[in-house]
DRENDO-1510 file (C-alpha; in Angstrom, 1 decimal, always signed):
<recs>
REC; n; res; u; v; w
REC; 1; UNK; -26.1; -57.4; -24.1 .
REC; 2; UNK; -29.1; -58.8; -25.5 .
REC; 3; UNK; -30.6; -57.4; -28.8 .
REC; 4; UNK; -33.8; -54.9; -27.7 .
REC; 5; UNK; -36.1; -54.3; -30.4 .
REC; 6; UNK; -38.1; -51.5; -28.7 .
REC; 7; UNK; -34.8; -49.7; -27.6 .
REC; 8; UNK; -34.1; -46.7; -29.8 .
REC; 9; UNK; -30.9; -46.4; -31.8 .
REC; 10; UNK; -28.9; -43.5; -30.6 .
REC; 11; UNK; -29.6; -41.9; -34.2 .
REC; 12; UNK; -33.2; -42.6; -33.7 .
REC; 13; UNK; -33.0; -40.8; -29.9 .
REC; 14; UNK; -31.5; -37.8; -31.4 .
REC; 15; UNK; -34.0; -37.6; -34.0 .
REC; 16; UNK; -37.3; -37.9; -31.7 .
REC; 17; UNK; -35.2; -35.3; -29.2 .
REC; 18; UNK; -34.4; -32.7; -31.8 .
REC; 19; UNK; -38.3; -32.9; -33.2 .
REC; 20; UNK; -39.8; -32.6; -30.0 .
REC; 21; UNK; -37.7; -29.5; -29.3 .
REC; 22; UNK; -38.5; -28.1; -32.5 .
REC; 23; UNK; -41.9; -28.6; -31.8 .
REC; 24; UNK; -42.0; -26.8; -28.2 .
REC; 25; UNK; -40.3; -24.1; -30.1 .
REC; 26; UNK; -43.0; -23.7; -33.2 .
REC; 27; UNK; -45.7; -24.0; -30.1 .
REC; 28; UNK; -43.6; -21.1; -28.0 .
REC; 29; UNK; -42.6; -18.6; -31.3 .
REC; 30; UNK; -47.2; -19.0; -32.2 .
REC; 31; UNK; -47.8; -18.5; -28.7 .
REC; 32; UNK; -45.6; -15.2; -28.8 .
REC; 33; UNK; -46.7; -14.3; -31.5 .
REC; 34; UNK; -50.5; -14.5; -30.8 .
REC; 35; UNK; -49.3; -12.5; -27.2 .
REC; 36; UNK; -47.5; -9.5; -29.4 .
REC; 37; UNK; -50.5; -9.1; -31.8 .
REC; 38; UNK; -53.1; -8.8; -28.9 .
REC; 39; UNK; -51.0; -5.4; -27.7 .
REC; 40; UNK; -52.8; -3.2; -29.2 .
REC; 41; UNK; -50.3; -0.9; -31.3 .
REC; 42; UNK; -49.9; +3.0; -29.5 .
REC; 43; UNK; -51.7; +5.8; -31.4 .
REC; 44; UNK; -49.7; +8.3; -33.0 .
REC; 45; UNK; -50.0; +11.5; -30.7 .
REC; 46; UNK; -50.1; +9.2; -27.4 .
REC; 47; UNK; -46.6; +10.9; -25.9 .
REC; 48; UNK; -48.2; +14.3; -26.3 .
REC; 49; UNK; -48.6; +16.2; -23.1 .
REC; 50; UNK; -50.9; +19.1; -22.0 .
REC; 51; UNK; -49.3; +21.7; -20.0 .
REC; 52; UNK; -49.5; +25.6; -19.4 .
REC; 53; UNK; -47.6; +29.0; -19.7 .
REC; 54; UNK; -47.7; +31.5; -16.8 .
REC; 55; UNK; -48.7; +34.2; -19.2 .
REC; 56; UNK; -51.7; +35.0; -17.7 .
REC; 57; UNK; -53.7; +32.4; -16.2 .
REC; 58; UNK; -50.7; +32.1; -13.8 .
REC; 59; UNK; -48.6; +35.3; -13.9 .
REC; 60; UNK; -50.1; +36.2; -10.2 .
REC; 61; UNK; -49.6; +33.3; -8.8 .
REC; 62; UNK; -46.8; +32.3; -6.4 .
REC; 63; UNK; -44.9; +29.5; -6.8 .
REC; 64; UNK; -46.8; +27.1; -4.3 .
REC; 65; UNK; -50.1; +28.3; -5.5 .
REC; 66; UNK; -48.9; +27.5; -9.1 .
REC; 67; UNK; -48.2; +24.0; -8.5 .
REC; 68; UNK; -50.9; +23.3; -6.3 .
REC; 69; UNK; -53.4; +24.4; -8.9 .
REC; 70; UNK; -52.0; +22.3; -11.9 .
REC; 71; UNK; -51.8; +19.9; -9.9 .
REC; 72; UNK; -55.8; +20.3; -9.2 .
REC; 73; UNK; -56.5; +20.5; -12.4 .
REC; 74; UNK; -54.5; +17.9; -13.9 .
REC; 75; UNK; -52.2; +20.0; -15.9 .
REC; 76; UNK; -49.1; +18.7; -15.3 .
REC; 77; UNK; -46.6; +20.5; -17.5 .
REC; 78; UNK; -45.6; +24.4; -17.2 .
REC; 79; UNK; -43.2; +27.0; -18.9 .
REC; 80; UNK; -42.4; +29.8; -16.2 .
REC; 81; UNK; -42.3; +33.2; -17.9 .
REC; 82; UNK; -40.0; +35.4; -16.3 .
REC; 83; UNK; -41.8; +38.4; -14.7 .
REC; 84; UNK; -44.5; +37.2; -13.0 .
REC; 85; UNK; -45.1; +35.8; -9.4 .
REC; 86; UNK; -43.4; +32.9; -9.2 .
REC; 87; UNK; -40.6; +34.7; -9.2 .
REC; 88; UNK; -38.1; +32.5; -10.8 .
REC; 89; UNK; -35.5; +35.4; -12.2 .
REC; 90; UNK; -31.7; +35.3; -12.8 .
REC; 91; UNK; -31.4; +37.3; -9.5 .
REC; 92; UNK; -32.0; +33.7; -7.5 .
REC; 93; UNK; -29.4; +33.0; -5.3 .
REC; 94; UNK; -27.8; +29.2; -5.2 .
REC; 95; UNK; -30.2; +27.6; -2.7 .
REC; 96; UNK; -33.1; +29.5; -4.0 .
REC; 97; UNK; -32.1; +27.7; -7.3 .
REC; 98; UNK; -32.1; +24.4; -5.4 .
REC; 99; UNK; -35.6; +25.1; -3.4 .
REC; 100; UNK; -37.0; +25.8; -6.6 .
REC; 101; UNK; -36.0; +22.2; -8.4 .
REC; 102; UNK; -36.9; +20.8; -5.1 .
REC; 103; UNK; -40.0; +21.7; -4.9 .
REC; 104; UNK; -40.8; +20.9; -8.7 .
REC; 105; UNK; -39.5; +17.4; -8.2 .
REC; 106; UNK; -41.2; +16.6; -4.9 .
REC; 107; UNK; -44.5; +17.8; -7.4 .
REC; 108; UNK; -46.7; +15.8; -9.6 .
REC; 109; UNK; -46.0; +18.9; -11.8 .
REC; 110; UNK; -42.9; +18.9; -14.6 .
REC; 111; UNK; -40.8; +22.7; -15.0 .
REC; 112; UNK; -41.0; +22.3; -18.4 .
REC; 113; UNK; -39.2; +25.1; -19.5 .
REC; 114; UNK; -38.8; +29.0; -18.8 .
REC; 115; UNK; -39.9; +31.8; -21.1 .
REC; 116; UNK; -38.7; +35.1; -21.5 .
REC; 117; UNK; -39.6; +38.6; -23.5 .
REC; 118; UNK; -36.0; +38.9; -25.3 .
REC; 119; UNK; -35.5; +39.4; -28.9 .
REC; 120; UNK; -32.7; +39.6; -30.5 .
REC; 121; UNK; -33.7; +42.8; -33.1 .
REC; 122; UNK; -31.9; +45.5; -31.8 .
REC; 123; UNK; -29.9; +47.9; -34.0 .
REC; 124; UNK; -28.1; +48.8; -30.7 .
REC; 125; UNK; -24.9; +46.9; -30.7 .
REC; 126; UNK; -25.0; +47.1; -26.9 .
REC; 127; UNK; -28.9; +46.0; -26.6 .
REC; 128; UNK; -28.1; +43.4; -28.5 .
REC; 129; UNK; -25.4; +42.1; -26.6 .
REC; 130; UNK; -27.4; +42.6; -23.3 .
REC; 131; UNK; -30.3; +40.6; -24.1 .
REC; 132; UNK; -27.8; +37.7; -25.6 .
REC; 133; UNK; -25.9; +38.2; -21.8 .
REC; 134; UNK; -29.7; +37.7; -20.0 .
REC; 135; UNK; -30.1; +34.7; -22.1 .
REC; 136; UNK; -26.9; +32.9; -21.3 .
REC; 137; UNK; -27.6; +33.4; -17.3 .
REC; 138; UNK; -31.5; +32.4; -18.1 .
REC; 139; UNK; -30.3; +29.1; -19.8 .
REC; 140; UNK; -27.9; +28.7; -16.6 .
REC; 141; UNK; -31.2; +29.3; -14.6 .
REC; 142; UNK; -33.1; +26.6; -16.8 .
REC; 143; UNK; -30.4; +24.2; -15.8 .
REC; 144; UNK; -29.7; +24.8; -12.0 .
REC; 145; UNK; -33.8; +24.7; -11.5 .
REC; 146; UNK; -34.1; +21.6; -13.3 .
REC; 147; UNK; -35.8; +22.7; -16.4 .
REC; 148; UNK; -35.0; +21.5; -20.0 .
REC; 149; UNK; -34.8; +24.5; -22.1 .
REC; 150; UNK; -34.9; +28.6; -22.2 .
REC; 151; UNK; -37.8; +30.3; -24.6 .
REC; 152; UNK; -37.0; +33.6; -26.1 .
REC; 153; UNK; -39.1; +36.1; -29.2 .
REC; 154; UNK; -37.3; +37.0; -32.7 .
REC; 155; UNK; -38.9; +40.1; -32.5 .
REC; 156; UNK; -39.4; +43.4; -34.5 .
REC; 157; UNK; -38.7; +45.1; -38.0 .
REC; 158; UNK; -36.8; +48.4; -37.5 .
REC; 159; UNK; -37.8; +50.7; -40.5 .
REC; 160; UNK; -34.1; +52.0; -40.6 .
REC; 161; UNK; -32.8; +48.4; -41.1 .
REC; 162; UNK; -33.1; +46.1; -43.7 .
REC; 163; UNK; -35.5; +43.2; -43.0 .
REC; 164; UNK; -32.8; +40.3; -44.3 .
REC; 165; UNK; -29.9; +42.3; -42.7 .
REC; 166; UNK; -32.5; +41.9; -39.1 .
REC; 167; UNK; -33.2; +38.4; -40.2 .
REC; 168; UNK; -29.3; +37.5; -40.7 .
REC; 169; UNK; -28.5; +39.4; -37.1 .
REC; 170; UNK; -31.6; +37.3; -35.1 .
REC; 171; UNK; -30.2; +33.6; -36.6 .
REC; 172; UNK; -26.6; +34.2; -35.6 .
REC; 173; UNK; -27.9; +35.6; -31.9 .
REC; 174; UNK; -30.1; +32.6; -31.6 .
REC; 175; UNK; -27.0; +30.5; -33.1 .
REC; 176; UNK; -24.9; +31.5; -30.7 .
REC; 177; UNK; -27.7; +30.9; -27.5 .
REC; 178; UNK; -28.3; +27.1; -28.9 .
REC; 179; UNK; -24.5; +26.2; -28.6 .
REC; 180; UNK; -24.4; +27.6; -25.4 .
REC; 181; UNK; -27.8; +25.9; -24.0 .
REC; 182; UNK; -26.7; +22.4; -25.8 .
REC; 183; UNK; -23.1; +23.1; -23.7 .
REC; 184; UNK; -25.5; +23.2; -20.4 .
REC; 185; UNK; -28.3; +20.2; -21.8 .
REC; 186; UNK; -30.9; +23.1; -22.4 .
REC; 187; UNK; -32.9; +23.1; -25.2 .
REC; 188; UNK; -33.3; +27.2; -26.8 .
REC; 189; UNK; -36.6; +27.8; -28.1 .
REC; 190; UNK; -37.5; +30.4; -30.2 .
REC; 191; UNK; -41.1; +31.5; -30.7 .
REC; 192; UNK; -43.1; +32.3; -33.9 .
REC; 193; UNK; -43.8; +35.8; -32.4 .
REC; 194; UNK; -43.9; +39.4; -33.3 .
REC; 195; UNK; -43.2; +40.5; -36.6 .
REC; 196; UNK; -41.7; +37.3; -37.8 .
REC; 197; UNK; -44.7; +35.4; -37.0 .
REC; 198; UNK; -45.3; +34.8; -41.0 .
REC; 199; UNK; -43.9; +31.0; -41.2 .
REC; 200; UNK; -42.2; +31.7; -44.5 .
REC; 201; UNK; -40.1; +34.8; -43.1 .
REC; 202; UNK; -39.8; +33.4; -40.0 .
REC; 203; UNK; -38.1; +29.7; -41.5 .
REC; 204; UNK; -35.2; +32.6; -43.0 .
REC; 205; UNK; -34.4; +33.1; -39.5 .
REC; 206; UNK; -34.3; +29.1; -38.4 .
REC; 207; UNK; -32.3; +28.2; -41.9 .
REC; 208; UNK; -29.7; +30.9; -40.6 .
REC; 209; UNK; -29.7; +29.1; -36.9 .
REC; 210; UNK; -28.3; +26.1; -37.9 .
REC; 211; UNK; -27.4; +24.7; -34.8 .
REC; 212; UNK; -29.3; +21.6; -33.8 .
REC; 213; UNK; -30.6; +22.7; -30.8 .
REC; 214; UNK; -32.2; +25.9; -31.5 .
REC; 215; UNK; -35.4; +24.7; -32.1 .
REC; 216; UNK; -38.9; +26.2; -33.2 .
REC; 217; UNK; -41.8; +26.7; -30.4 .
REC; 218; UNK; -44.9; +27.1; -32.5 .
REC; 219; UNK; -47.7; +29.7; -31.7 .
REC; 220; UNK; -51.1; +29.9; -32.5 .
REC; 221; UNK; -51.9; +33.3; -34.2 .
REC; 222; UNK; -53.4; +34.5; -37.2 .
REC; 223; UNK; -50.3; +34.7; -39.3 .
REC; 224; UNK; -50.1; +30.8; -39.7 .
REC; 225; UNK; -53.3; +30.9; -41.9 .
REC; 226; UNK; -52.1; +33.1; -44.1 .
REC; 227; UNK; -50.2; +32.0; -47.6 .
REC; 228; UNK; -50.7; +29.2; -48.7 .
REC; 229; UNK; -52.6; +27.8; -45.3 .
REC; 230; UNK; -52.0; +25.9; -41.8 .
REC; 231; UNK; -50.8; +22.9; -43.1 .
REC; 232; UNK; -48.3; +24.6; -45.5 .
REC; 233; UNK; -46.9; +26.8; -42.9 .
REC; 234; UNK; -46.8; +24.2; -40.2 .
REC; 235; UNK; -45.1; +21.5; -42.2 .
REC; 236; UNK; -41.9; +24.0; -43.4 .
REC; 237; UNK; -41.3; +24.2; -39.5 .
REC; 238; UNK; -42.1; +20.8; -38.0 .
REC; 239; UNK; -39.0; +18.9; -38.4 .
REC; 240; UNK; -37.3; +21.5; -35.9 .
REC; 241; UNK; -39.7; +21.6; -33.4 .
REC; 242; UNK; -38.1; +21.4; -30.1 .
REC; 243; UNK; -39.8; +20.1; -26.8 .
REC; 244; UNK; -42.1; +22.7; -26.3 .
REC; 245; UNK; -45.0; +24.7; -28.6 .
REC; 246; UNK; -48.0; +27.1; -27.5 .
REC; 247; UNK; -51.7; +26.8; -28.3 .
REC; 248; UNK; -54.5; +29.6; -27.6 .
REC; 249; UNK; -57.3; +28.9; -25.5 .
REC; 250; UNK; -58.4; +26.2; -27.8 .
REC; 251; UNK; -61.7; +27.3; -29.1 .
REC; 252; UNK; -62.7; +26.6; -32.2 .
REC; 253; UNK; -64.1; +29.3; -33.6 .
REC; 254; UNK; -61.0; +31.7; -33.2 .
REC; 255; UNK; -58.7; +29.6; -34.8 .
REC; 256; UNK; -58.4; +26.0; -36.5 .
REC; 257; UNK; -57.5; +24.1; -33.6 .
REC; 258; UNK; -58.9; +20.6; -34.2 .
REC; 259; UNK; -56.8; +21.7; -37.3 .
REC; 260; UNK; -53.6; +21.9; -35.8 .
REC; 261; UNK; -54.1; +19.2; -33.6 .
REC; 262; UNK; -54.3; +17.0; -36.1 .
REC; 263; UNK; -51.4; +17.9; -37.8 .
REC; 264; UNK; -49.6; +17.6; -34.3 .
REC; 265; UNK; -51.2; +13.7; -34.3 .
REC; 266; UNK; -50.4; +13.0; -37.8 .
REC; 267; UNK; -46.4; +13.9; -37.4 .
REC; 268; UNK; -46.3; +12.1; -33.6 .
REC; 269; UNK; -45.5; +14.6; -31.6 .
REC; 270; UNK; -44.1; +13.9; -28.5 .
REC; 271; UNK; -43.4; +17.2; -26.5 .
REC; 272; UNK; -45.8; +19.8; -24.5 .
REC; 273; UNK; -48.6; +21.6; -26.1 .
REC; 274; UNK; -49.0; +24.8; -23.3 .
REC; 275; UNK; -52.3; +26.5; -23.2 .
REC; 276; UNK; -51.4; +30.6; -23.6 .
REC; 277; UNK; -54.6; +31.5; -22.4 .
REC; 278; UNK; -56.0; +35.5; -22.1 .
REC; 279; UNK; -58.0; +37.0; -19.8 .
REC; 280; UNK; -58.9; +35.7; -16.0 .
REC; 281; UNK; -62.0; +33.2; -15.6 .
REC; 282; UNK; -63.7; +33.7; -12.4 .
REC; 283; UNK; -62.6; +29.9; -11.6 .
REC; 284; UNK; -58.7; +29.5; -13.4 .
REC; 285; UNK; -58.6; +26.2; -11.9 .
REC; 286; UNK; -62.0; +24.9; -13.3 .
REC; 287; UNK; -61.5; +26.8; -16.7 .
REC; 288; UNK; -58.0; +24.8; -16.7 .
REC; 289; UNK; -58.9; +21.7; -16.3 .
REC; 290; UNK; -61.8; +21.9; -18.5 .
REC; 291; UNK; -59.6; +23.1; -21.4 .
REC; 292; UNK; -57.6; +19.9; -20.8 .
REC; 293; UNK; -60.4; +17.8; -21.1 .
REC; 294; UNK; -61.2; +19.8; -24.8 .
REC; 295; UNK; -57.4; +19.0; -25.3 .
REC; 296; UNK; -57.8; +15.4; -24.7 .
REC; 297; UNK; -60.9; +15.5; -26.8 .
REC; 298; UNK; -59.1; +16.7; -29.5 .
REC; 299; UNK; -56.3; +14.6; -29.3 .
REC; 300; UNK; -58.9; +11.4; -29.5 .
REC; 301; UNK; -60.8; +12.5; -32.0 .
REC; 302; UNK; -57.5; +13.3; -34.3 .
REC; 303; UNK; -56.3; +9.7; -33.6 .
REC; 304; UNK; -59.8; +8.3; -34.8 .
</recs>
């Protein structure tokens, strides 16, 4: 074959090949690069969700009427409390159970959890087992209606009892409840309520509960100010916060709010902040949505 001086040498070809590639690779990796840094990164506080507890606002409502109204206002989370007019008991039968999941599911609205007025005080060995007994069939309720977790109270000092030997009795009850809701994927909850609503008494009763999945469901009240402050008291409890925690009506001049929010932002929270909300507006569905809009004000001006 006659000699070609512009042919390239096989040594040569592989040479000019393997530059050319590692150029359209430099080009590639910059232009990746230049697409991940104009994604703006997500706000801490971004997964946080708005929703409600039927404690007042929606303890007359009916179960269709309860949905139809969060879903007006745009409040699209809800912890049932047991009790009121939805009428989600222990007493539902099977296909009841079914109709209620159903319905939740074919919603814009998320069953976020459901509450009930149980402590776990009693002196009365027999109380005490009776409201642990509720609890289990509740949790079984949480699961068969498609909820993700059961709420429950601590709840009272007896004068006859010694407050650590009430203390010891609440944390191996609610020990017991968060095996049993982690054996049927439900979350138990236990509010800061009652006379354990002080965060540094209160943490006795979680340090005793060591179970993962008993978690804490904060609750605004006067007792989280006191000590050594807000941010003290919420940050001995925050690493077992579970999926759920309850906020007042959100105004300002009752209690710290933009405060807490904050400190909600700052850690990332990711679960449902319900509105607990007294009293009856003459409009529950405009009063609703407009304390989610304060919410999302809040939340905005926290991320700032």
């Amino acid at each position: 074959m006659p000699f070609n001086k512009n042919a390239l040498s096989r040594r040569e070809f592989l040479l000019s090949s393997t530059q050319t590639a590692a150029s359209i690779l430099a080009i590639s990796t910059l232009a990746s690069c230049d697409t991940l840094q104009a994604v703006p990164k997500e706000k801490r506080g971004s997964k946080m969700r708005f929703g409600m507890v039927t404690y007042q606002w929606g303890e007359d409502w009916d179960l269709p009427t309860l949905i139809k109204n969060c879903e007006a206002a745009k409040v699209l989370g809800v912890e049932l409390r047991s009790g009121n007019a939805h009428g989600v008991e222990n007493t539902l039968n099977e296909q009841q159970r079914k109709d209620v999941k159903k319905r939740f599911a074919d919603s814009g609205v998320t069953l976020v959890g459901l509450g009930a007025k149980i402590g776990f005080d009693s002196p009365d060995p027999a109380e005490l087992k009776k409201n642990i007994d509720f609890m289990k069939e509740f949790i079984k309720l949480s699961r068969d209606v498609g909820s993700s977790g059961v709420r429950a109270m601590p709840n009272k000092k007896h004068k006859e009892v010694p407050i650590e030997k009430t203390i010891e009795q609440i944390g191996k009850s609610i020990n017991e409840l968060g095996q049993f809701g982690a054996d049927y994927g439900q979350q138990f909850r236990l509010e800061v309520h009652g006379d354990f609503a002080e965060l540094p008494v209160y943490k006795k009763i979680i340090d005793i509960a060591t179970n993962p999945n008993v978690t804490v469901c904060w609750n605004c009240n006067k007792d989280d100010l006191k000590g050594q402050g807000l941010e003290y008291n919420f940050n001995i409890v925050k690493d077992r916060f579970g999926a759920v925690a309850h906020v007042g009506d959100l105004d300002p001049k009752q209690y710290p709010f933009e405060e807490l929010i904050k400190l909600f932002v700052k850690m990332d929270y990711k679960g449902w902040l319900l509105l607990e909300a007294r009293g009856k507006p003459e409009d529950r569905v405009k009063a609703l949505a407009e304390k989610r809009e304060l919410f999302e004000k809040m939340v905005a001006a926290a991320q700032a």
